[in-house]
C-alpha positions in Angstrom: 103.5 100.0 126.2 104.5 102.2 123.2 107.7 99.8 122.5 104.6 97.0 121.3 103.2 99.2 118.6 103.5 98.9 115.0 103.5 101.8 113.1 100.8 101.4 110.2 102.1 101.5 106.3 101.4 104.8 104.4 98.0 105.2 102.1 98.0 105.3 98.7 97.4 108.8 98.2 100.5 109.5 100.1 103.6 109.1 98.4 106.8 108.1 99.5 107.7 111.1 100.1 105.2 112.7 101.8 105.9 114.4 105.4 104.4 111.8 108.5 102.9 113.5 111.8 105.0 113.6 114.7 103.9 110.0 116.3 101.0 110.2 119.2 102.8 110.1 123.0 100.2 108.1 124.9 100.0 108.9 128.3 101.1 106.5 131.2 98.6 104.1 132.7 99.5 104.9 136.0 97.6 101.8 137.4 98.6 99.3 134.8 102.4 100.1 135.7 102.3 99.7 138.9 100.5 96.0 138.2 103.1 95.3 135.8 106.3 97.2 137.4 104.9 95.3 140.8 106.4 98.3 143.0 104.2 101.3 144.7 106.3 104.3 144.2 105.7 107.1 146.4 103.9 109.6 143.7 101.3 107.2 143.0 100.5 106.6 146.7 100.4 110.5 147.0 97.8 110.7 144.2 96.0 107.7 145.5 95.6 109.0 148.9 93.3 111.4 147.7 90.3 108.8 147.0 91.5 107.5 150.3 91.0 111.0 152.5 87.6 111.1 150.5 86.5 108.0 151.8 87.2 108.1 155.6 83.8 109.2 158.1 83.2 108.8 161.7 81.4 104.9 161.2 80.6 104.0 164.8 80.9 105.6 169.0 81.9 103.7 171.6 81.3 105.6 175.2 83.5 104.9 178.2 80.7 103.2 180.6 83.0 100.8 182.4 82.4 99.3 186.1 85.5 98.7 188.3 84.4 96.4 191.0 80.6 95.0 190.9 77.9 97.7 190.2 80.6 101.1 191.2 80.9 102.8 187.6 84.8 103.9 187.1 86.3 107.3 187.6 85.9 108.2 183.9 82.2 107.5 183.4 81.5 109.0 186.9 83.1 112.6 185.7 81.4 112.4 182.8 78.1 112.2 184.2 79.2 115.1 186.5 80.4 117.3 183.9 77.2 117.1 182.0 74.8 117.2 184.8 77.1 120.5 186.7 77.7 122.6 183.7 74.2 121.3 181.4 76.3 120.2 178.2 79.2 123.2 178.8 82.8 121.3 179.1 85.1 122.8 181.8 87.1 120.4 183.0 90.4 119.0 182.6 89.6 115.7 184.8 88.1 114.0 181.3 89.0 113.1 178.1 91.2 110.1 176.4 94.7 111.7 176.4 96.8 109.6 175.3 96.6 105.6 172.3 98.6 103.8 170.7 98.0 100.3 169.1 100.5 97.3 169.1 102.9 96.3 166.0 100.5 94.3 164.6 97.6 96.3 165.6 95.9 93.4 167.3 95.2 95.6 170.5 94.7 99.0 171.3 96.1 100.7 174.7 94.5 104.1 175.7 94.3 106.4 178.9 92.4 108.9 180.1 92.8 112.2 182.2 90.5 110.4 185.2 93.3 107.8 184.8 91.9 104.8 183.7 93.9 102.5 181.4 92.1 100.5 179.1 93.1 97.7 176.4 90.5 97.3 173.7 90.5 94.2 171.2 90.5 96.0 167.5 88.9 93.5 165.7 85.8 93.3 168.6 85.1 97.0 168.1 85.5 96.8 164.4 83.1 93.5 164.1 80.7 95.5 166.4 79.9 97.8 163.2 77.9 95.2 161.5 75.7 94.9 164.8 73.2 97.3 166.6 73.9 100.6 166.7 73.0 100.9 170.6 75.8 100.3 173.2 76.1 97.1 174.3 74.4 96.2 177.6 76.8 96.9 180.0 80.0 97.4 177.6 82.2 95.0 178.8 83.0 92.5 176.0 84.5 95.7 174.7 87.6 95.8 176.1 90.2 93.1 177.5 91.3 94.9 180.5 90.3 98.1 182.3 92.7 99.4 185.4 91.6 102.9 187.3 94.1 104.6 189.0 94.0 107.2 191.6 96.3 109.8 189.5 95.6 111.2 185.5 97.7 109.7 183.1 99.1 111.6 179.9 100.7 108.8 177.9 100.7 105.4 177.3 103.3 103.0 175.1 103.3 99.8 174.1 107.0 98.1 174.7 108.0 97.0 171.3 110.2 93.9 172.9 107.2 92.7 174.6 104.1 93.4 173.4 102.4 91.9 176.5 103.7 95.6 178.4 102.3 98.6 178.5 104.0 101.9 180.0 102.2 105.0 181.5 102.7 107.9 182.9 101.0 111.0 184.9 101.7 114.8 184.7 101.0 114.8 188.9 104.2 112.0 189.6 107.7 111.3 188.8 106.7 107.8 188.2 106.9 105.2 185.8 103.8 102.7 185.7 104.6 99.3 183.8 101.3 96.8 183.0 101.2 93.3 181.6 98.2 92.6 180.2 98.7 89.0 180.6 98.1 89.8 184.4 94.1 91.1 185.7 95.4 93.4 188.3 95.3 96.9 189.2 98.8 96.9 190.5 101.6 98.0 187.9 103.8 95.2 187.7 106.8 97.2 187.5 107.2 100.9 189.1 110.0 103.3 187.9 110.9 106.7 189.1 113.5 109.5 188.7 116.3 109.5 191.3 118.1 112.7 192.1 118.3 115.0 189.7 120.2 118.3 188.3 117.3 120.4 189.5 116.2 118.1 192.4 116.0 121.7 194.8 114.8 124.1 191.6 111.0 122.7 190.9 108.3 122.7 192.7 106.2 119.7 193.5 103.9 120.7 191.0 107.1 120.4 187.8 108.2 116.9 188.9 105.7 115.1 186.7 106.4 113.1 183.2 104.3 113.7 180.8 105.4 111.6 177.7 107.6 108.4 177.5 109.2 106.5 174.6 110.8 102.6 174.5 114.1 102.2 172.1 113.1 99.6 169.5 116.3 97.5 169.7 116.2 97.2 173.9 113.1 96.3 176.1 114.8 97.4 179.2 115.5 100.8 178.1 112.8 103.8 177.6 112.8 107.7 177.8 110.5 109.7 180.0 110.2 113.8 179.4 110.0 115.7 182.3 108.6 118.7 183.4 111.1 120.0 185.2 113.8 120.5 182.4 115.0 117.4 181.5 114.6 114.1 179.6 115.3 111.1 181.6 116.5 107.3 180.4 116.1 104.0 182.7 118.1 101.1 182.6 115.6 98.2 183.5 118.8 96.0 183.8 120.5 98.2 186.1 118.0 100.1 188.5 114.4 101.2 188.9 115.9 104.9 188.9 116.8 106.7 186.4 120.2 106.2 185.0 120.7 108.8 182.3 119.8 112.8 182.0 119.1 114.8 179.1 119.4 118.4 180.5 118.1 121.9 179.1 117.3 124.7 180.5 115.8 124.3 183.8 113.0 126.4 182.5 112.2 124.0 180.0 108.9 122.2 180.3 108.7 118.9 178.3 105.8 117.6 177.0 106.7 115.1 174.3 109.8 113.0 173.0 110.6 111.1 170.4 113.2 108.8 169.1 115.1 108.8 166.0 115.5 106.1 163.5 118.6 105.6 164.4 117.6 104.7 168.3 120.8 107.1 169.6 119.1 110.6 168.8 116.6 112.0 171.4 114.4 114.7 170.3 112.1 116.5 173.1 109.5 119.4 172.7 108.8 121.6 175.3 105.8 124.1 176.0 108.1 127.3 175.1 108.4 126.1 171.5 111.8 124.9 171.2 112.8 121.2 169.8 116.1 120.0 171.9 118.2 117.1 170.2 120.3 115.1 172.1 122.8 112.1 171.0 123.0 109.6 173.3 126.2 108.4 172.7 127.8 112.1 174.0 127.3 114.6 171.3 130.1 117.6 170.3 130.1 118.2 174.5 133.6 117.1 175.5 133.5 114.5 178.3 136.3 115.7 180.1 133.3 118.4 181.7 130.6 116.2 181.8 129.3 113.8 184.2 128.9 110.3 183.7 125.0 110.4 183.3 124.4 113.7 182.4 124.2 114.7 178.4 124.1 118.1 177.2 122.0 118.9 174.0 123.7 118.2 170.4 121.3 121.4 168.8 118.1 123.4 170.1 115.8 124.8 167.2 113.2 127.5 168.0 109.8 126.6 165.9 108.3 130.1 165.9 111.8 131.2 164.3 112.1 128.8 161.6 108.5 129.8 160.6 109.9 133.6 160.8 111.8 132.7 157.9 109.0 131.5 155.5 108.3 135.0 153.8 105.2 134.6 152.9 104.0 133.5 156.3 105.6 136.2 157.8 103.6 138.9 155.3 100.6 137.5 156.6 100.6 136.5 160.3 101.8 137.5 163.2 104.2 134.8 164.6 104.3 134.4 168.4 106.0 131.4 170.1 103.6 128.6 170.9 103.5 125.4 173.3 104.3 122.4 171.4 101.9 119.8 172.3 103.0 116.4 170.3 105.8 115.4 167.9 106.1 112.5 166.5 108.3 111.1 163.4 106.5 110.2 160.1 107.0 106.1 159.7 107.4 106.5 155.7 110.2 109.0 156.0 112.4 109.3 158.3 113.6 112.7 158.3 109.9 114.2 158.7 109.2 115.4 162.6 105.6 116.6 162.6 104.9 118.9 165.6 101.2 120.4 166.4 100.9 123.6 168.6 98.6 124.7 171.4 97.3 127.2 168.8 96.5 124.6 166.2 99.1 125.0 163.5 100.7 121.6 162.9 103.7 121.3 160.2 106.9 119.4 159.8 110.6 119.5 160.8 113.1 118.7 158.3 115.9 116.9 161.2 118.5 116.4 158.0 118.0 120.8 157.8 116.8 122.2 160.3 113.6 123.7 158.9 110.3 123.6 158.1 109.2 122.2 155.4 105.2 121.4 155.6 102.5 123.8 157.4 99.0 124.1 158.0 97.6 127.0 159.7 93.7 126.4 160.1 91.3 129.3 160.9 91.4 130.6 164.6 88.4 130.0 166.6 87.5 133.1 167.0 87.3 133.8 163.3 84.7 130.8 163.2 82.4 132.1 165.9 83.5 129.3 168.5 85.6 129.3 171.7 88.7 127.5 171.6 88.8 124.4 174.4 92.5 124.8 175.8 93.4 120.7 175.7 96.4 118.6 175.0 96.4 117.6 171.7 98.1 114.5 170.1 98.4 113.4 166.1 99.6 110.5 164.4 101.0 109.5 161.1 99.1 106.9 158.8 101.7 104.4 158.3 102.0 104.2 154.3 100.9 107.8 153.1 102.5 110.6 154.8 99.2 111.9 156.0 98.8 113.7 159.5 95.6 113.1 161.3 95.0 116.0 164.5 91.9 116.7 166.1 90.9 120.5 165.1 91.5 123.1 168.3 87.7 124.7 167.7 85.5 122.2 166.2 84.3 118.8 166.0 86.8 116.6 163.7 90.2 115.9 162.8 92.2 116.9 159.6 93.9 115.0 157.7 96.7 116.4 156.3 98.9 115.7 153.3 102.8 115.9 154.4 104.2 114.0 151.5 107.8 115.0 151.2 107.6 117.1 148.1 106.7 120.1 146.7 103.7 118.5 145.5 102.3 118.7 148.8 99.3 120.9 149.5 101.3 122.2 152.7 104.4 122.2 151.4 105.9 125.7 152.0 106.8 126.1 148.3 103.9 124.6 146.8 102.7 127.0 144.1 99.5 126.9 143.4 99.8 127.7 138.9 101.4 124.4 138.9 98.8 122.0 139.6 98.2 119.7 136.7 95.2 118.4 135.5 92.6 117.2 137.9 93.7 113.3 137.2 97.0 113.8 138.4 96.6 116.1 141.7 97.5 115.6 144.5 96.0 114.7 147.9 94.4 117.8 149.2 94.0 118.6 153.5 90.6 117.1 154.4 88.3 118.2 157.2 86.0 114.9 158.8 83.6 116.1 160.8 82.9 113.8 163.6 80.6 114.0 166.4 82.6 115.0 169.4 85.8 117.0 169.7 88.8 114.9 169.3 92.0 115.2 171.8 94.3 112.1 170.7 94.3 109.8 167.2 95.9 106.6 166.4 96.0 105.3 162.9 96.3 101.3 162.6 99.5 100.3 161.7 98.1 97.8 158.8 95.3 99.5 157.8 93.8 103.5 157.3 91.6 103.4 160.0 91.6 105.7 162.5 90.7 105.8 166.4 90.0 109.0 167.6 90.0 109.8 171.5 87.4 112.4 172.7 86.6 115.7 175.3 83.8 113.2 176.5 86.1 110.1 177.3 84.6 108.5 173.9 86.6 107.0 171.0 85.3 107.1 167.4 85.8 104.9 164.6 87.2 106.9 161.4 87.2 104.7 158.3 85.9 103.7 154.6 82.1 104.2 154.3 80.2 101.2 154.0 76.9 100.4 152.7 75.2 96.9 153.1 74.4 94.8 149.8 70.7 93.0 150.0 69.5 90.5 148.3 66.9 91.3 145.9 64.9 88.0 146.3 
């Protein structure tokens, strides 16, 4: 812009020779460059997304009252009326709750489950389009979903297969089994059943350490997806091949996975487990020589311990005391690809650096007993909006979810060397964490892939609308 300016000719009281002021620097108009320039950079989404976290409130609740078969109410809606009839408004049990969503690609549908283990598909642009109506429920709910499947076990997770979008995979804490659905098919019957053959620790675990409690699809193959297992290990089917499993990721058989996760790459495995320590494996054999390894058997590449990579963050260290924690959900930030966000049983949530090995992001909220409230012990699970590097998790002692800013830089409120005297002026700040209160406590989130809403999944089997406010325009006349 400066380049376009003409300087202006000297007065007449000034002479030739007289000394001219240092020329005016005009600042940068941040929005009119990125009109011109036609490219987003990454600082001014990071300083946008502030105005965005300011917007976003709980806009609308839709309850899980579903029937099954005629008048019989599903196993969901019949625990909840249980639970608040038994314990009069006190939550004590671990049968309720949406545990697990995820939308689609294109965020056309969205799949969740729930811990009574009913599956259900909803229609996003039905439950958004249901904002502008009445605020009541509708009569008897069911124009607000496109299919609804009870089973007899709890389900933990649920993934869309990116190679066919019509599939959904599940899977259940309680069974060793992998549940396929096609939603193009009104049945309660999986289509497709998948389950672990023998395994390393077949004879070590007891019934009760056989279940799967996460699974994950390679983008680049339909037929092949991961399942973590309680029982030590990470295992990989082969659609093509078998309906068991055809490939083990083996730990320590103490090891109790409860999330995995797939690289960019699609040949790097990464699994949590409920000590607190992040396995990698590579697919493709690792530094293990084959010459001692079995055919479908893969040892881990590296093993990181989360509660000693915070050790080394001195000023944490000065001012907590760090214990080792159950790692509840990771998951990969879709902006940048060498951010792993992982959230613990006791509420922290940060970020993994894979490229080295250490933390970089962290947010340690307030316990609950510092606020007064008792701490609910549930499975937790965060997502990633899709453009700005902000974490959404449902807060471990209250009613909401924070968003958190994660933007890989130092700029980042919970960035472990963010200094707090070099915050510039209040234009050009940076997205702050955010607390949105919402009406129930929140187990699971999943942010639209195209958009900055938010669906969060609830204690009470409910799932809230987060998004931009909105206020209706009437006509004066």
């Amino acid at each position: 812009m400066n380049k376009f300016l003409v300087a202006a000719p000297p007065s007449a009281d000034e002479g030739p020779e007289a000394p001219r002021p240092p020329p005016r620097r005009w600042h940068r108009w941040s929005r009119i460059a990125v009109e011109l320039d036609g490219h987003i950079d990454a600082r001014f989404r990071h300083r946008e997304s502030r105005r965005l976290l300011d917007s976003l409130a709980e806009i609308r609740t839709f309850e899980h009252k579903y029937y099954t078969h005629g008048e019989e109410r599903c196993p969901t809606h019949v625990n909840r009326m249980i639970n608040a009839s038994t314990f009069a408004g006190c939550y004590h049990s671990a049968r309720e709750g949406v545990s697990a969503m995820e939308f689609d690609k294109k965020g056309i549908y969205l799949a969740s489950v729930t811990n009574s283990g009913c599956l259900t598909v909803h229609d996003f642009e039905t439950l958004y389009c249901s904002l502008y109506g009445p605020s009541c429920s509708l009569p008897d709910d069911s124009s607000n979903y496109v299919l609804h499947i009870s089973n007899s076990m709890p389900l933990c997770a649920v993934r869309w297969n990116p190679g066919n979008q019509d599939e959904i995979v599940c899977s259940s804490s309680q069974t060793d089994k992998v549940l396929l659905f096609d939603i193009g098919y009104i049945s309660s019957a999986p289509t497709e059943v998948l389950q672990k053959g023998k395994t390393k620790f077949h004879g070590l675990c007891s019934e009760s350490r056989k279940g799967l409690t996460d699974v994950a699809f390679t983008p680049d193959d339909k037929s092949r997806l991961f399942a973590s297992g309680l029982d030590g290990a990470v295992y990989m089917w082969d659609r093509r091949l078998s309906k068991t499993h055809c490939v083990e990721l083996t730990a320590l058989p103490e090891s109790q996975f409860t999330s995995v996760k797939l690289n960019m790459d699609n040949r790097t495995v990464f699994g949590a487990t409920r000590n607190g320590t992040i396995h990698v494996w590579d697919t493709r054999g690792g530094r293990a020589s084959a010459a001692f390894q079995s055919h479908n058997e893969v040892q881990p590449l590296s093993s990181v311990k989360i509660s000693r990579l915070l050790g080394k963050i001195a000023s944490l260290k000065e001012q907590s005391n760090i214990v080792s924690g159950e790692i509840l959900s990771i998951d990969f930030n879709p902006s940048c690809s060498y951010q792993l966000a992982f959230h613990l049983d006791d509420g922290w949530s940060g970020v993994l650096n894979v490229n080295t090995f250490s933390v970089s992001h962290l947010h340690c909220p307030p316990p609950a007993w510092l606020e007064g409230v008792d701490s609910v012990l549930h499975k937790r699970k965060a997502t990633w909006l899709s453009t700005s590097s902000i974490y959404a998790v449902g807060s471990s002692s209250n009613n909401g979810i924070y968003a958190l800013d994660f933007h890989p830089d130092t700029s980042s409120a919970c960035h472990v060397d963010y200094n707090e005297e070099t915050k510039g002026s209040e234009e050009n700040q940076p997205a702050e964490n955010k607390f949105i209160p919402l009406s129930e406590r929140v187990l699971s989130c999943a942010a639209h892939p195209l958009s900055h809403d938010i669906i969060c999944g609830t204690e009470f089997s409910s799932l809230l609308m987060v998004s931009q406010k909105y206020e209706t325009v009437r006509d004066p006349e």
